[in-house]
C-alpha positions as CSV (number, residue, x, y, z in Angstrom):
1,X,0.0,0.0,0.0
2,X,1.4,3.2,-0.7
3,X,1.2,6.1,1.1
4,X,-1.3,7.8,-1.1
5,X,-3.5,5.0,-0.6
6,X,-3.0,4.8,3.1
7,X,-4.1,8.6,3.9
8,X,-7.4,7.4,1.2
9,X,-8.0,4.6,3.6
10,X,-8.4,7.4,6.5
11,X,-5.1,6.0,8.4
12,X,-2.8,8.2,10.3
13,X,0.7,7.7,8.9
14,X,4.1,7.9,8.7
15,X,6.6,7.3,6.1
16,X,10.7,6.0,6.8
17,X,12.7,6.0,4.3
18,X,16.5,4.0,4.8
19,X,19.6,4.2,2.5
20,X,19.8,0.8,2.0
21,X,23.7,1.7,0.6
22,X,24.3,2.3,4.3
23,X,23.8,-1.7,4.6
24,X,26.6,-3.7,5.8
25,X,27.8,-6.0,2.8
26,X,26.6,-3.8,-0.3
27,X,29.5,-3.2,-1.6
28,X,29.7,-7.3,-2.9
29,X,26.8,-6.3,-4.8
30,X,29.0,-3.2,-6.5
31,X,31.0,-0.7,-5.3
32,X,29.2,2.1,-5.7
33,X,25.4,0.3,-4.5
34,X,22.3,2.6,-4.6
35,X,19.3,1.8,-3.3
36,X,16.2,3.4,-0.8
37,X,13.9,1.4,1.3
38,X,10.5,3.1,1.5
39,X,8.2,2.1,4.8
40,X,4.6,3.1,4.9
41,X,3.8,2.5,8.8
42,X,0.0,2.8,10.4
43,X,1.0,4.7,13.4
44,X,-2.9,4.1,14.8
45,X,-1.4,0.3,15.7
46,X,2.3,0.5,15.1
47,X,2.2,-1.7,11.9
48,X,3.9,-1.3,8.3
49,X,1.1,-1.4,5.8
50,X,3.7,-1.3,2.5
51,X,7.1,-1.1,1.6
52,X,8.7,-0.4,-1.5
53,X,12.6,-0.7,-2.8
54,X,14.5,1.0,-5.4
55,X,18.3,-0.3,-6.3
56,X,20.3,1.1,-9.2
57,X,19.2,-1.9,-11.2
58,X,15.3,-0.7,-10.6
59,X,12.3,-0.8,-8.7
C-alpha cells in the first residue's frame, strides 16, 4: 500500500525511508550500490502497511 492509498483509507501515517547503501555487505553487490527502502507505517497500531525498494538496477 502506498502512502497515497494509506491517507485514502483514513489512516494516520508515517513514512521512513533507509539508504539501504548504508547496509553492511553492499559493496559485494557493487561498489558504488544505490538503493532506498521506502516504509509506509500505520501509526494508529504501530504496523507497516507497504514497503517499496528502489536499487540502481530498478524498482
Amino acid at each position: 500500500m502506498s502512502q497515497q492509498q494509506a491517507l485514502a483509507a483514513g489512516m494516520h501515517v508515517e513514512v521512513v525511508e533507509y539508504d539501504l547503501a548504508a547496509l553492511a555487505g553492499t559493496y559485494v553487490m557493487r561498489s558504488r550500490y544505490r538503493g532506498l527502502a521506502e516504509l509506509v507505517v500505520d501509526r494508529t497500531d504501530d504496523v507497516v502497511v507497504g514497503a517499496t525498494t528502489r536499487t540502481s538496477e530498478g524498482s
